[in-house]
C-alpha positions as CSV (number, residue, x, y, z in Angstrom):
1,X,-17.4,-23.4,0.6
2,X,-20.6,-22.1,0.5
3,X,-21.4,-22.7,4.6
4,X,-17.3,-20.8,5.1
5,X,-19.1,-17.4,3.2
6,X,-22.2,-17.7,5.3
7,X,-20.4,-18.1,8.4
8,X,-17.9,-14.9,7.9
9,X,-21.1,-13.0,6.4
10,X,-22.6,-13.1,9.7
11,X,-19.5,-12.6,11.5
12,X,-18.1,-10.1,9.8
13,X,-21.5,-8.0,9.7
14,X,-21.0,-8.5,13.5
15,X,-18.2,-6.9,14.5
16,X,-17.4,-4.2,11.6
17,X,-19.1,-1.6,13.0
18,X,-17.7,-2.1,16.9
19,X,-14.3,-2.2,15.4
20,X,-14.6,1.2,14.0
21,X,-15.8,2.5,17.1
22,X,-13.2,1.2,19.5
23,X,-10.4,2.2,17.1
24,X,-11.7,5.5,16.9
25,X,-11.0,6.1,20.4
26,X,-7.4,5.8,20.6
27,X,-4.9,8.1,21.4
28,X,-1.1,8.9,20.1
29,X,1.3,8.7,23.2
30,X,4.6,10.9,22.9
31,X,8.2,9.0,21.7
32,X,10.0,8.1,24.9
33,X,12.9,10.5,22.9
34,X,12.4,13.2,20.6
35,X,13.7,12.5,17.2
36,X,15.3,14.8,14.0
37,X,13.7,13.1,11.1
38,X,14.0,14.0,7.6
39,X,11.4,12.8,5.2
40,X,12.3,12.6,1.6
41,X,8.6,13.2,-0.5
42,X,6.2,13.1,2.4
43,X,3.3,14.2,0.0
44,X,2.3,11.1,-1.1
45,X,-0.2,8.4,0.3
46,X,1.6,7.5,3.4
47,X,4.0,10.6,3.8
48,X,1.5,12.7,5.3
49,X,0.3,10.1,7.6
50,X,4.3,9.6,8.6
51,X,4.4,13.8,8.9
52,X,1.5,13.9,11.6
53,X,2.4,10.3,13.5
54,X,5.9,11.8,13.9
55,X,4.9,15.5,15.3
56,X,2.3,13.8,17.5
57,X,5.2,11.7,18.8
58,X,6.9,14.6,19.3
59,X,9.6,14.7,17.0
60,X,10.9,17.3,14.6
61,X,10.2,17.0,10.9
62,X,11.7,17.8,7.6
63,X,10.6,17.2,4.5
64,X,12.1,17.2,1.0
65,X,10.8,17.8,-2.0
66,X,9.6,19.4,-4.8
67,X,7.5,21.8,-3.1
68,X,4.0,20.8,-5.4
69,X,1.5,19.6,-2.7
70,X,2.9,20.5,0.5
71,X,-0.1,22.2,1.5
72,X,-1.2,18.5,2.2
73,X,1.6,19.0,5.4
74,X,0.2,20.6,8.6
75,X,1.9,23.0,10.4
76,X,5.2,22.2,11.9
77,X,7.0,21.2,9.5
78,X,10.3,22.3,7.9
79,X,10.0,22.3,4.4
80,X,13.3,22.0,1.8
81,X,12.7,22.1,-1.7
82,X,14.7,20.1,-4.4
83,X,14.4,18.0,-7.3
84,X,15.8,14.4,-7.3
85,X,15.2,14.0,-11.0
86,X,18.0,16.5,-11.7
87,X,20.2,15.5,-8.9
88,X,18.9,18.5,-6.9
89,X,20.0,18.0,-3.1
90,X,21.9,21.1,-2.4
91,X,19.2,22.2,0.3
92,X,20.5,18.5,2.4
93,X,24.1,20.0,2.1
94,X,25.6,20.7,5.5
95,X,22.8,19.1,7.9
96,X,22.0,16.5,10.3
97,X,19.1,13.8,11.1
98,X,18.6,11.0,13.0
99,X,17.3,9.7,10.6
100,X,15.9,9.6,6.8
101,X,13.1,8.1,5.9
102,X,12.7,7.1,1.5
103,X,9.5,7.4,0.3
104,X,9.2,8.0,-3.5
105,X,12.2,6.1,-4.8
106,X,12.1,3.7,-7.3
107,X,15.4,4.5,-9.7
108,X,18.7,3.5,-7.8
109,X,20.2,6.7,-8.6
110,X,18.0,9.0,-6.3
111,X,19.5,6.8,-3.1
112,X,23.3,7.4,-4.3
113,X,22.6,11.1,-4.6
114,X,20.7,11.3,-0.9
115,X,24.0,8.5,0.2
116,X,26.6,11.0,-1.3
117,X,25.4,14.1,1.0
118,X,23.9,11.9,3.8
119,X,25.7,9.1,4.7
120,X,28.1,10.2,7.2
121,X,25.2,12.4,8.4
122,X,22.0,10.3,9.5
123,X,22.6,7.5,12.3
124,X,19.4,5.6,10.2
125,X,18.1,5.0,6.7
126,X,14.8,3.6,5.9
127,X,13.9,2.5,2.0
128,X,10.0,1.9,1.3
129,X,10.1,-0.4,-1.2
130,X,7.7,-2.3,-2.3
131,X,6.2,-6.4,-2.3
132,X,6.8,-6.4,-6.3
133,X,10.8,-7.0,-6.0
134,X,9.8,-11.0,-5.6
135,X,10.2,-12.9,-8.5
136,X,6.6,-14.8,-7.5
137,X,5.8,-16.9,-10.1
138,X,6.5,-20.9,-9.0
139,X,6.2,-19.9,-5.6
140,X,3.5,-20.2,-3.2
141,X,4.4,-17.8,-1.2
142,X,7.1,-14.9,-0.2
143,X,9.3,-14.0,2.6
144,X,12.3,-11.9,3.1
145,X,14.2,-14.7,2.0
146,X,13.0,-15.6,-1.3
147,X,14.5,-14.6,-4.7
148,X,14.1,-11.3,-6.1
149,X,13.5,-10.2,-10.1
150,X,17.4,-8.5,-11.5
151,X,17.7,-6.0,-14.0
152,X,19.5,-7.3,-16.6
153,X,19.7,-4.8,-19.2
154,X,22.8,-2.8,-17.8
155,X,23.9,-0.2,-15.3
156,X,20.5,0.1,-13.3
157,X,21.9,3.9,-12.2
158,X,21.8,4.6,-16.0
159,X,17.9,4.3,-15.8
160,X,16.0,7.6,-15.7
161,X,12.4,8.5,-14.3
162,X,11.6,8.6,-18.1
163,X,12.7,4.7,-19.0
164,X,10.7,3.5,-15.9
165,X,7.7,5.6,-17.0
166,X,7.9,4.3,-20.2
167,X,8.7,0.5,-18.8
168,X,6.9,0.8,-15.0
169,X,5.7,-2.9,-15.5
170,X,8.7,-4.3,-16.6
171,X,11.1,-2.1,-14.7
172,X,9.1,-1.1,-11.5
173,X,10.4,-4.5,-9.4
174,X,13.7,-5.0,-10.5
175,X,14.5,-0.9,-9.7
176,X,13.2,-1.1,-6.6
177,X,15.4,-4.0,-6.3
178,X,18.4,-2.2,-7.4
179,X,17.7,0.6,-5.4
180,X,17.6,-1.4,-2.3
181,X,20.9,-2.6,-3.3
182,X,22.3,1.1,-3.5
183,X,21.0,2.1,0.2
184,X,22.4,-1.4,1.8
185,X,25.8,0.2,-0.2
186,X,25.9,3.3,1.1
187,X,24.2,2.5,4.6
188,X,25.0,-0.8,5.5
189,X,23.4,-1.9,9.1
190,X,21.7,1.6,9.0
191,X,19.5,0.4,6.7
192,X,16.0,-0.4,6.9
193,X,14.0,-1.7,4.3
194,X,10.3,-2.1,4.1
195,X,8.3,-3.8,1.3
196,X,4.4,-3.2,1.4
197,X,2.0,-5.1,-0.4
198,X,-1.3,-3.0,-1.8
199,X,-1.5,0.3,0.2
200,X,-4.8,1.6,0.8
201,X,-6.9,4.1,2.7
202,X,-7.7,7.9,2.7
203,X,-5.6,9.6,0.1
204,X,-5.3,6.5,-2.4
205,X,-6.1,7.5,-5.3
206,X,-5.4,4.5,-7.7
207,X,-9.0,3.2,-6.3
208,X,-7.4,-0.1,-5.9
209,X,-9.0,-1.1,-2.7
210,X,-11.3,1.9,-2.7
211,X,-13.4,0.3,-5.4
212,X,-15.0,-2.2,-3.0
213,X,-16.2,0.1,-0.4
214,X,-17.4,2.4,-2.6
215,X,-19.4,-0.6,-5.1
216,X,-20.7,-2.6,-1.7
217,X,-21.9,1.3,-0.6
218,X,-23.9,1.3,-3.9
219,X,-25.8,-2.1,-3.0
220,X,-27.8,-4.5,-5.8
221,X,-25.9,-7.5,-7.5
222,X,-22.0,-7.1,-6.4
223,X,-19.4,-8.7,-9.1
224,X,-17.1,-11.4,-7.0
225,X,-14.7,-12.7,-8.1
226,X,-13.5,-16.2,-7.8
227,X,-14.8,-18.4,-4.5
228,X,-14.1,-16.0,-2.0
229,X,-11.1,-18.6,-1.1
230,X,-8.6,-16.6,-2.5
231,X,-5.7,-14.4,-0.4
232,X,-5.8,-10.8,-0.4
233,X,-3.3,-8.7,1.0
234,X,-4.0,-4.9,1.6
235,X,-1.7,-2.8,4.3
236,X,-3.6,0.7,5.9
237,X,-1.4,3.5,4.7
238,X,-1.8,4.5,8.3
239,X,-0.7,1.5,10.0
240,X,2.5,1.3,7.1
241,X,3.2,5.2,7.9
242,X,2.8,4.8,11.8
243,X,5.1,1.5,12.1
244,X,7.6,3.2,10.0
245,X,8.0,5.9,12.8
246,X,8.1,3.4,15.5
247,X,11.0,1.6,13.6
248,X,13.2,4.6,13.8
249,X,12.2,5.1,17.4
250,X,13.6,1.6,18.0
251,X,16.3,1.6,15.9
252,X,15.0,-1.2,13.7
253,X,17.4,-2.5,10.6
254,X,16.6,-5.1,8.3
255,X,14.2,-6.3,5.8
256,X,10.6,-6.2,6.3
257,X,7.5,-7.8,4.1
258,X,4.6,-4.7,5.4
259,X,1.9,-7.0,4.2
260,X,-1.7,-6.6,6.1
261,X,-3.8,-8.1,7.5
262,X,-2.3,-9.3,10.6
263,X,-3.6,-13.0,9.5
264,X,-4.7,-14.4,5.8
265,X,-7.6,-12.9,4.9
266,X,-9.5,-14.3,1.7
267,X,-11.5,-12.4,-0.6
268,X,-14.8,-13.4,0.5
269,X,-13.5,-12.3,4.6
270,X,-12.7,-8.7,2.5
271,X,-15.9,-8.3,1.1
272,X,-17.9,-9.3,3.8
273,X,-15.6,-7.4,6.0
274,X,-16.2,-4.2,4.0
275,X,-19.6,-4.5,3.9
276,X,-20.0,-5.3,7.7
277,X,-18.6,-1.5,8.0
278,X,-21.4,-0.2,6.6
279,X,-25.5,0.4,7.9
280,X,-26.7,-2.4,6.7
281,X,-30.0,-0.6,5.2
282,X,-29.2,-1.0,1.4
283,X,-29.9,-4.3,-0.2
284,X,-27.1,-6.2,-1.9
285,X,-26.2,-9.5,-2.9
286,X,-22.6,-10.9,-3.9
287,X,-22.2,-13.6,-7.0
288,X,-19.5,-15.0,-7.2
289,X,-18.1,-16.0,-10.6
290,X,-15.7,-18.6,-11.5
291,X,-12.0,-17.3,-12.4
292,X,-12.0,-19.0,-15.9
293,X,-15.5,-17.5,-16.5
294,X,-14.4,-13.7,-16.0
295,X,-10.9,-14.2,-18.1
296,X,-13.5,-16.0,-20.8
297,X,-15.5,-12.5,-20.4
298,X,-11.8,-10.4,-20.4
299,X,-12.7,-9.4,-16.9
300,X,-9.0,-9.4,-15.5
301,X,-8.1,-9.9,-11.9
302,X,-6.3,-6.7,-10.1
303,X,-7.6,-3.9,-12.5
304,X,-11.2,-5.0,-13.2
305,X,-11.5,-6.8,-9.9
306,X,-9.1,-4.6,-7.3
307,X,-7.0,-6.7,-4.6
308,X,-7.7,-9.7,-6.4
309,X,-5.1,-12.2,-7.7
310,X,-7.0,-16.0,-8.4
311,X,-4.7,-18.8,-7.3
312,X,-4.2,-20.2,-10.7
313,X,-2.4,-17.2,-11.6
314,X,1.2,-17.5,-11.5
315,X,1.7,-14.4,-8.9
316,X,-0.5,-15.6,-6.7
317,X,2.7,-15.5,-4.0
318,X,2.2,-12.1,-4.4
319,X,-1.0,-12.3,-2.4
320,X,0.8,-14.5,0.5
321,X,3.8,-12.7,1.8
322,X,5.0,-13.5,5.1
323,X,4.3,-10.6,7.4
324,X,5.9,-12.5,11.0
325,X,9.2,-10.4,10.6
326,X,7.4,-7.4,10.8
327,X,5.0,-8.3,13.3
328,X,7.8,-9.5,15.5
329,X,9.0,-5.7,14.9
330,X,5.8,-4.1,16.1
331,X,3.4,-3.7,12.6
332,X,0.0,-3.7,14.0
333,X,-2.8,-3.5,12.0
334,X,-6.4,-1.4,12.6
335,X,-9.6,-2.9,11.4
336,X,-10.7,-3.1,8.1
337,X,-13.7,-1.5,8.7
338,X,-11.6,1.5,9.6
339,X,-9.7,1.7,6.4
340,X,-13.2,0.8,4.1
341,X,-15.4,3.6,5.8
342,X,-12.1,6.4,6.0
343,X,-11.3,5.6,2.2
344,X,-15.0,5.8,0.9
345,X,-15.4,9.2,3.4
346,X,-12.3,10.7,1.9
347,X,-13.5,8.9,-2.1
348,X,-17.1,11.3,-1.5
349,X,-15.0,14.4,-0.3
350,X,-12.9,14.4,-3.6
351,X,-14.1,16.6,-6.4
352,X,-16.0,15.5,-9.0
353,X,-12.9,15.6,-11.4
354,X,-10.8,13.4,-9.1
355,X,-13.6,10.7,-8.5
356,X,-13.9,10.4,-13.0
357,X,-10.2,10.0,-13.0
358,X,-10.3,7.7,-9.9
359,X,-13.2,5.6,-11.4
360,X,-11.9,4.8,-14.7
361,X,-8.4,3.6,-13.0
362,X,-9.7,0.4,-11.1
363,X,-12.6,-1.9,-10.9
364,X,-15.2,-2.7,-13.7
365,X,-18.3,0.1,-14.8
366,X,-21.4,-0.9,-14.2
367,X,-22.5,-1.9,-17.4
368,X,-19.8,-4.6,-17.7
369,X,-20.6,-5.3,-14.7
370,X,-24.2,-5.9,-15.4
371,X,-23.4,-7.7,-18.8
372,X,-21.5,-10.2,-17.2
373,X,-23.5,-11.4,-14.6
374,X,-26.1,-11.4,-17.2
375,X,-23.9,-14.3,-18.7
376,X,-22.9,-15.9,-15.7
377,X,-27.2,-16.3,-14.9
378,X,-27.8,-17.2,-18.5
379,X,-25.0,-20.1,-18.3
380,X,-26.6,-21.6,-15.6
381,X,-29.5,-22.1,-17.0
């Protein structure tokens, strides 16, 4: 185990830096056919990537919304204000797209709204839903296939934004589940729908992946968590928003698991592949901790330690979700060194009020930090 994280240390440290640069250099060619895509939020993490993919492409955009940070849209752009919450949609009335791309959906009655104005006029719907509509635990891992969770607690289009604010753990899955169910309804083969595991880079502001880069950048003693043997799954909000656009350009229906990276990567390949995206210059060291040690310490996996979910826990199929569908479909996938330097860059060029918020949302402060490796070294002793 311990020969495995020296081999990827030196690999990884390798080739992070010439993977930036290549990527870097790449272009966006135009659609074979120009396209009239409407964009329901598109002010989110991976709408605005989907806006700018789509005009470089060459297609014409709409978005919908309620109008509160579209100044994150470039130029271009036809903008239609509305508000799904209270069954707003009077600005869709009487128009035509290609197609219509879901971002911000997870109650089932925002699709039957957009289906009761749209769904004699778009050609194509696409639903991004989300890996958490698998009902994981028993399972070692996830495809298309396997069983989702169900909302059993009545008419899933009587659920409001409130109740699944209220509820977002217990209801966040099985809504995004119904909600699937309500575009396959009203679509039918139209539909696409894509579920993506943990979306990360530029723009993310839950600090769930962000964390890493931005605690390697810091250098010293690093926190790991586990043996470094554990799956992590983390999609570029780039490379989700980019093969989204592609789909539509293809006409692609079905289901899709988005889940990155193109092969299993575990945690120690992460952290090692963050850090080989970096100079090099500032010392650091990882140590990593045994899972029942940090749950002894209350140091839980995915909010004290971001991406990570140990393989004694009983989700851990959530970190092992067959990507091949999607693959076969065109999802391709840029480095991780990419995503780890872009999120800390974009991370440092928040303000100061945004980076507190960001900090206390994901990952462990420095003084817990520091206390528990304190134990770990002491136990050892």
């Amino acid at each position: 185990m311990t020969d495995r994280r020296d081999f990827l240390r030196h690999a990884t440290l390798t080739g992070g830096a010439l993977a930036l640069g290549l990527h870097r250099r790449l272009t966006i060619p135009p659609a074979p056919k120009s396209l009239n895509l409407l964009i329901l939020g598109g002010t989110g993490l991976t709408g605005p990537f989907q806006v700018r993919y789509a005009l470089a492409r060459g297609h014409k955009v709409t978005v919908f919304n309620r109008g509160r940070h579209n100044n994150r849209l470039p130029a271009g752009v036809t903008e239609l204000i509305g508000d799904r919450n209270l069954h707003q949609l009077d600005q869709l009335k009487g128009k035509e797209w290609d197609a219509v791309i879901d971002n911000p959906t997870s109650i089932p009655f925002w699709v039957k709204d957009v289906a009761d104005v749209l769904k004699d006029r778009t050609k194509h719907y696409v639903f991004i839903s989300t890996i958490s509509v698998y009902a994981t635990k028993g399972q070692t891992e996830v495809n298309e296939s396997s069983p989702v969770m169900e909302y059993t607690k009545g008419d899933p289009l009587a659920v409001t934004m409130q109740d699944l604010i209220k509820d977002i753990e217990g209801l966040y899955g099985p809504m995004k589940v119904a909600s699937e169910r309500e575009a396959t309804k009203w679509f039918g083969s139209r539909t696409t729908i894509i579920r993506p595991t943990l979306i990360a880079g530029p723009g993310d502001d839950s600090f769930r992946f962000t964390y890493w880069p931005y605690r390697i950048a810091k250098g010293g003693e690093i926190l790991a968590p586990g043996d470094g043997l554990d799956h992590v799954q983390v999609i570029d909000a780039r490379d989700l928003a980019e093969w989204t656009i592609r789909a539509v350009e293809n006409g692609t229906t079905g289901t899709f698991n988005a889940a990155g990276p193109a092969s299993p990567m575990t945690m120690a390949e992460q952290l090692y592949g963050i850090r080989g995206a970096f100079d090099g210059t500032r010392e650091l060291s990882f140590t990593w901790v045994p899972a029942e040690f940090l749950a002894a310490h209350k140091v839980g996996p995915w909010g004290d330690m971001p991406t990570w979910i140990p393989r004694s826990d009983p989700d851990y199929a959530g970190a092992n979700a067959s990507n091949s569908r999607a693959r076969a479909a065109g999802l391709t996938f840029r480095p991780l060194a990419v995503t780890a330097v872009d999120s800390l860059e974009w991370f440092n060029a928040s303000t100061a009020e945004a980076q507190a918020r960001m900090l206390k949302s994901a990952g462990i402060d420095a003084e817990r930090e520091r206390a528990v490796l304190a134990a770990w070294h002491a136990s050892k002793r």
